[in-house]
GUPA-9597 format. One record per residue (C-alpha): residue number from 1; residue in one letter; chain; x, y, z negated. Coordinates in pm, 1 decimal. Example, Ala and Ser with C-alpha at 12.3 -4.5 7.8 and 13.67 -1.06 7.14 Angstrom:
<sites>
+-----+----+----+----------+----------+----------+
!   i ! aa ! ch !       xx !       yy !       zz !
+-----+----+----+----------+----------+----------+
!   1 !  A !  A !   1230.0 !   -450.0 !   -780.0 !
!   2 !  S !  A !   1367.0 !   -106.0 !   -714.0 !
+-----+----+----+----------+----------+----------+
</sites>
This chain:
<sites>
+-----+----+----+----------+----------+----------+
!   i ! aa ! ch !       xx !       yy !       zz !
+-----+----+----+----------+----------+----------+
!   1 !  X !  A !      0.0 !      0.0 !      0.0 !
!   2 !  X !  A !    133.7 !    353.5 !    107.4 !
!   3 !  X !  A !     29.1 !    692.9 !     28.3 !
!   4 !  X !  A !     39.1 !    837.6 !    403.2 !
!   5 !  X !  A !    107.7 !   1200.4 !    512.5 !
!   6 !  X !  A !    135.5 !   1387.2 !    833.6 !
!   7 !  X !  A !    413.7 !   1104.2 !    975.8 !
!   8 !  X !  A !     94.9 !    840.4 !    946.4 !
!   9 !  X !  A !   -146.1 !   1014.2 !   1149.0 !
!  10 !  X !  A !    -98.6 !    793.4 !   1454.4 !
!  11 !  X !  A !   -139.9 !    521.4 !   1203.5 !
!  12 !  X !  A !   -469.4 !    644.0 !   1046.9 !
!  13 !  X !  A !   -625.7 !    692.9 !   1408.8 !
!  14 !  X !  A !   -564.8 !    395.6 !   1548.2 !
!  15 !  X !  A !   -696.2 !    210.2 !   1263.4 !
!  16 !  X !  A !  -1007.8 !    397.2 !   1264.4 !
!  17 !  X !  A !  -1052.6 !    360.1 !   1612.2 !
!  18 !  X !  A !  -1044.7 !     -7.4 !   1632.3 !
!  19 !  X !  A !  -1275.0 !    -59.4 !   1282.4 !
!  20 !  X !  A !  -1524.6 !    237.5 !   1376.4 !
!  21 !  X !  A !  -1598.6 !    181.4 !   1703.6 !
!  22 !  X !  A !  -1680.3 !   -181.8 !   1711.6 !
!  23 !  X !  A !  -1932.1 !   -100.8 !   1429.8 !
!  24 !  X !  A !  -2110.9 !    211.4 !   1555.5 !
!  25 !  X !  A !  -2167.2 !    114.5 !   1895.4 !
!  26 !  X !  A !  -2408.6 !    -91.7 !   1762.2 !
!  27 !  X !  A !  -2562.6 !    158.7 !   1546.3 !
!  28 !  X !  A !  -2541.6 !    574.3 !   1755.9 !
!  29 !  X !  A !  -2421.3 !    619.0 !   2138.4 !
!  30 !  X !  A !  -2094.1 !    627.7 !   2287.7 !
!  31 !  X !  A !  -2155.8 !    924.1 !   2318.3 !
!  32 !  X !  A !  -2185.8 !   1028.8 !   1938.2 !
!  33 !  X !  A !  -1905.7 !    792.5 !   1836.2 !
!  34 !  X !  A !  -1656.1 !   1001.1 !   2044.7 !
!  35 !  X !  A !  -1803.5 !   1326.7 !   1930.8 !
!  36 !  X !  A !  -1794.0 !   1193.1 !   1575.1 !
!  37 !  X !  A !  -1456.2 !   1019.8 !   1618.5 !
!  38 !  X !  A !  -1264.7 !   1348.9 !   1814.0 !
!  39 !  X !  A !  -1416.2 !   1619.2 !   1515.9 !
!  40 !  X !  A !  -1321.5 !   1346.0 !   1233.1 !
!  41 !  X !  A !   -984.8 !   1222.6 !   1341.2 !
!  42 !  X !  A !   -791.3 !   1470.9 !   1531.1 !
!  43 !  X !  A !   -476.4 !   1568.2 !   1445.4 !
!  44 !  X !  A !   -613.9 !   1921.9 !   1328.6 !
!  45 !  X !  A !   -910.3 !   1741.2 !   1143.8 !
!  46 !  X !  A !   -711.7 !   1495.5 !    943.0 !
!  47 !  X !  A !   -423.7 !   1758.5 !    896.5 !
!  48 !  X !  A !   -726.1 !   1995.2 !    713.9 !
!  49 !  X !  A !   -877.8 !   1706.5 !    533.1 !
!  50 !  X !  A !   -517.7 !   1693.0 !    353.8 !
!  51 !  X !  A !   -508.1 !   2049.3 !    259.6 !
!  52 !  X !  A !   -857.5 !   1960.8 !    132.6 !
!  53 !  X !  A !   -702.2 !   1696.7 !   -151.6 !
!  54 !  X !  A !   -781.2 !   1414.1 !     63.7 !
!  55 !  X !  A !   -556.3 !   1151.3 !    -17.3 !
!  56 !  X !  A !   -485.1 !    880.2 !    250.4 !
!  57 !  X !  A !   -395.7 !    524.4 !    188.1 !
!  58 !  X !  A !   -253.5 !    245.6 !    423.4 !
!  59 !  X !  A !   -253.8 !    -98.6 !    396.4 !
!  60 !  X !  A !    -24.3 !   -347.6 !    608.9 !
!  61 !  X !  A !    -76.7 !   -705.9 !    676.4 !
!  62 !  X !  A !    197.2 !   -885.2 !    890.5 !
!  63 !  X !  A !    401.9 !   -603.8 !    921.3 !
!  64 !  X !  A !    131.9 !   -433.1 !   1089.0 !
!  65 !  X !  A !   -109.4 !   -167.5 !    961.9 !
!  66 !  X !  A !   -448.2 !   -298.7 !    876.9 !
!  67 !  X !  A !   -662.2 !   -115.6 !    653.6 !
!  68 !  X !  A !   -691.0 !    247.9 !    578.8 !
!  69 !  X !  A !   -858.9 !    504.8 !    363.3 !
!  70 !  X !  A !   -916.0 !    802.8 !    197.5 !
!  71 !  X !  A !  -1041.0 !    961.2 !    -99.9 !
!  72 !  X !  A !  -1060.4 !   1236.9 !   -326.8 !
!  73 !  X !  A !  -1270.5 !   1501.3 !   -565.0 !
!  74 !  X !  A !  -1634.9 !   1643.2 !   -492.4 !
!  75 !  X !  A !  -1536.8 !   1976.8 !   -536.6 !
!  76 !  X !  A !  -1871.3 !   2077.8 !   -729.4 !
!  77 !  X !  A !  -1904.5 !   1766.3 !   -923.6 !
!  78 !  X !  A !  -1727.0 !   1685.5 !  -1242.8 !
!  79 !  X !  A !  -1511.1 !   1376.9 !  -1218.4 !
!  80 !  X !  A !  -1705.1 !   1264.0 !   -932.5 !
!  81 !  X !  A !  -1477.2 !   1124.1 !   -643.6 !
!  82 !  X !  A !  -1576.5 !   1057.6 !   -326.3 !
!  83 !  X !  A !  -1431.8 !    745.5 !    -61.0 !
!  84 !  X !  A !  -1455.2 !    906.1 !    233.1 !
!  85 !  X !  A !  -1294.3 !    664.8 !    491.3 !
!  86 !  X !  A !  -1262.9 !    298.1 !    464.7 !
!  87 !  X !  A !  -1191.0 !    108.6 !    816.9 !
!  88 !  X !  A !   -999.4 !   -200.0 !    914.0 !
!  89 !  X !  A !   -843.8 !   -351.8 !   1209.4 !
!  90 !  X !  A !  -1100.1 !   -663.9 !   1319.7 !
!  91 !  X !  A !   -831.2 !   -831.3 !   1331.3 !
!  92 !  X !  A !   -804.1 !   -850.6 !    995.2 !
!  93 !  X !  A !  -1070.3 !   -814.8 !    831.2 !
!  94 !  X !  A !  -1235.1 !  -1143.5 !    615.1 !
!  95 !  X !  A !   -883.2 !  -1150.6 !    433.7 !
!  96 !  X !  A !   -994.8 !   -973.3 !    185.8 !
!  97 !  X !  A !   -817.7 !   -675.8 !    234.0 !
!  98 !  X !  A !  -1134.7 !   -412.0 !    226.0 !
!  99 !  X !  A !  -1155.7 !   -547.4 !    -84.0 !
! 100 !  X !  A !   -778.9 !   -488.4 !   -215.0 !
! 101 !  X !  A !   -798.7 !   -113.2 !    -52.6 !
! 102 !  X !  A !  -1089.5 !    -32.7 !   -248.3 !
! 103 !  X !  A !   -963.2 !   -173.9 !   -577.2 !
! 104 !  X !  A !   -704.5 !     36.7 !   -501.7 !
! 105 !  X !  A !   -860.4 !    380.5 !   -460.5 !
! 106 !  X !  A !  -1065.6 !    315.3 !   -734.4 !
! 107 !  X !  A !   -789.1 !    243.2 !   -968.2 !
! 108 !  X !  A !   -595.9 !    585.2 !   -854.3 !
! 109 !  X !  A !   -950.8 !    839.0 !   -822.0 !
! 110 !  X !  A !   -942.9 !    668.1 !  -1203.2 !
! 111 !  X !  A !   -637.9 !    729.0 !  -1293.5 !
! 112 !  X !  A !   -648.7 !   1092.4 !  -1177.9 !
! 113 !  X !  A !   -970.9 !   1126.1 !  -1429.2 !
! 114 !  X !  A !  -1211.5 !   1007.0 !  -1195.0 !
! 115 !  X !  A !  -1577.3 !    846.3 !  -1380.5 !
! 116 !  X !  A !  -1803.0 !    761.7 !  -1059.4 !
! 117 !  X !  A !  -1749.3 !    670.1 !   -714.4 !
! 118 !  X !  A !  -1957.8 !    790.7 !   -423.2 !
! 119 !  X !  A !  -1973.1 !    708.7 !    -52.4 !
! 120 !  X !  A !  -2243.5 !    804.3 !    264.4 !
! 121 !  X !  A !  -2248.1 !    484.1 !    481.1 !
! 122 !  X !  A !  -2498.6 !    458.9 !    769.4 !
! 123 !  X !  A !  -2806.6 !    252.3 !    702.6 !
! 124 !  X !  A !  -2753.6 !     28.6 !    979.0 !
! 125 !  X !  A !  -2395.4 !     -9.9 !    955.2 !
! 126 !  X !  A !  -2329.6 !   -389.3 !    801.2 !
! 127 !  X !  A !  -2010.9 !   -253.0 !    566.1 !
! 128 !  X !  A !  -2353.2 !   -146.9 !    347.5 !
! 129 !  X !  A !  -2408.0 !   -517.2 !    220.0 !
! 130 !  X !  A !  -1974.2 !   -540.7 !    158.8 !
! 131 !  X !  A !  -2044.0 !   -208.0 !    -78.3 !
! 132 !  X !  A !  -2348.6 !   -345.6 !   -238.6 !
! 133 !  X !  A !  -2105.0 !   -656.0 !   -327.9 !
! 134 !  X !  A !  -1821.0 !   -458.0 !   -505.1 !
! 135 !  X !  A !  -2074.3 !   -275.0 !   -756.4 !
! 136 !  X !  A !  -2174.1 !     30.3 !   -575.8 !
! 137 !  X !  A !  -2581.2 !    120.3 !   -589.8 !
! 138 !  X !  A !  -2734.8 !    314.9 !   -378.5 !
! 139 !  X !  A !  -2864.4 !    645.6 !   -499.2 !
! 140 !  X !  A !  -3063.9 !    803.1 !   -205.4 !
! 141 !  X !  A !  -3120.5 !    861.8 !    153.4 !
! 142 !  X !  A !  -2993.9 !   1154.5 !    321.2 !
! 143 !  X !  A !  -2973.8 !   1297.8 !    710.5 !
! 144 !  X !  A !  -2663.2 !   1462.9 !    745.1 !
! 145 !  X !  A !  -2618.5 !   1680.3 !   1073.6 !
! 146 !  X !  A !  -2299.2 !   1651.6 !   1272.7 !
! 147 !  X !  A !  -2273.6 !   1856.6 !   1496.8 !
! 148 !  X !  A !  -2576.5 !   1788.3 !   1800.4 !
! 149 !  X !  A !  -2604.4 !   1414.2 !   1625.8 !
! 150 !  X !  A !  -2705.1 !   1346.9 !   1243.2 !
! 151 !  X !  A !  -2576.7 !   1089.7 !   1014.3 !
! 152 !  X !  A !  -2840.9 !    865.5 !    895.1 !
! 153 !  X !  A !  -2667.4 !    782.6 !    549.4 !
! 154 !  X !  A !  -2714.8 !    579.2 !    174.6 !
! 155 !  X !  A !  -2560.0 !    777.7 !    -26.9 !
! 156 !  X !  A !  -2393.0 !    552.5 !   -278.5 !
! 157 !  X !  A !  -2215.1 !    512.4 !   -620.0 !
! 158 !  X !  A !  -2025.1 !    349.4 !   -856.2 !
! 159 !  X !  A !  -1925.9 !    422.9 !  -1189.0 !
! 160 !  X !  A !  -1492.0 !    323.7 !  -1233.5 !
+-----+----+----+----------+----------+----------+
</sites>
């Protein structure tokens, strides 16, 4: 497990690409997905995010990077953290690596004071049941616009 930076962006994309796209094209257009994927991932988008206290995990798995995420503090909620990005490579996934990345930003948003744990995942998006399995509840519904599109979102939760 790494804390990435600015050097890891290539990293973070790629990973991204191959575990988002798979999933959504099931769910929103093509059309949305690159929309979604170009405001979300760019170089300029993930380069903010950082200044924004994101923090940015990878995980490898035969010498290869598998799994990444990121994290960090609601701004206007006390000790409320919030995982913002969790993907995989296909390749990988059903090792149980999801599952060792999440442990693992749990464990540091705790560390750094965190109580609860909150993610949006789309209500047709199958990673719902894999959250439901590690604890988190869901605490509402909510329609979040994105640009021309809208996210059609649990919110969810989990106390550390």
């Amino acid at each position: 497990m790494i804390k990435a930076g600015m050097e890891d962006l290539e990293a973070i994309q790629e990973i991204a690409w191959k575990g988002w796209h798979p999933y959504y094209l099931q769910i929103i257009s093509e059309a949305q997905i690159r929309y979604m994927y170009a405001n979300s991932y760019s170089n300029e988008a993930l380069a903010q995010q950082m200044k924004e206290a994101h923090q940015f995990l990878l995980l490898k798995a035969d010498d290869e990077f598998a799994v990444m995420a990121s994290f960090g503090p609601f701004m206007n909620e006390n000790q409320s953290w919030k995982l913002h990005k969790l993907y995989s490579d296909p390749k990988f996934q059903g090792k149980g690596l999801g599952k060792t990345m999440l442990n693992a930003v749990c464990k540091l948003a705790r560390e750094q004071g965190g109580k609860t744990m909150q993610l949006n995942v789309n209500r047709k998006n199958p990673t719902y049941e894999f959250y439901l399995k590690y604890g988190f509840k869901v605490l509402w519904e909510e329609d979040i616009p994105f640009g021309p599109y809208w996210m059609n979102d649990y919110r969810m939760s989990k106390k550390l």
